[in-house]
N, C-alpha and C positions, 0 to 999 in steps of 0.2 A: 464750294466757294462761299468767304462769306457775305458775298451781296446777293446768294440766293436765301441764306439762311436771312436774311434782313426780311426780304421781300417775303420771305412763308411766316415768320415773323408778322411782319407789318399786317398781312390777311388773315392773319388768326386774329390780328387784335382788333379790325375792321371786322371782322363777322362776331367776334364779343360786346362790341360797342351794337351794333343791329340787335342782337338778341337782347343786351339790357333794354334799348329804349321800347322794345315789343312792350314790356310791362308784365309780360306772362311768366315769367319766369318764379318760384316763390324767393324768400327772401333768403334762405341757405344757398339755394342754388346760384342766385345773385350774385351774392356772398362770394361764393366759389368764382363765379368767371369775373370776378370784377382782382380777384386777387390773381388770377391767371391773365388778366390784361394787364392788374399793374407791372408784371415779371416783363412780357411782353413790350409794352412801352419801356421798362428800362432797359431792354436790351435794345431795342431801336433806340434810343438815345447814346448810348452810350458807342452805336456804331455809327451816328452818326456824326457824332465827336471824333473818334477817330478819324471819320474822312475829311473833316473838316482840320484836324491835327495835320495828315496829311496833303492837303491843299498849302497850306501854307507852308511848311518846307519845302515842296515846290516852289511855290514865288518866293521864297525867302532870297533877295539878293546876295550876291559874295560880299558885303559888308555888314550882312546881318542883316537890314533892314527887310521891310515886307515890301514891296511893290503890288500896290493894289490898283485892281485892272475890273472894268464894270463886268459881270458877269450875263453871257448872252446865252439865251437859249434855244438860239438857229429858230423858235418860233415866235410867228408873224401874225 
């Protein structure tokens, strides 16, 4: 499914973002995870456009219009 592939996604690019700020890394190897995060970051972006694509043809009204409705996150 791909909101698992988001979420292994998402934690690859979360544990590149930790290893950069360590400092330990040299600067090729940097190099490298900083180019395998930006892949990373654009494939989370780009799905989460999608869902957001997605959201709104759902509220899309039958006259076309968007009905916009505040967004609740059941937490308190």
């Amino acid at each position: 499914m791909a909101a698992d592939k988001f979420e292994v996604s998402l934690k690859k690019l979360e544990e590149i973002v930790k290893r950069l700020e360590t400092g330990s890394l040299s600067l090729e190897d940097s190099l490298k995870a900083f180019e395998e995060g930006v892949k990373h970051a654009a494939f989370c972006s780009s799905r989460l456009d999608d869902a957001e694509r997605r959201v709104e043809i759902l509220l899309k009204q039958k006259d076309g219009s968007l009905k916009r409705e505040p967004f609740e996150s059941g937490e308190d």
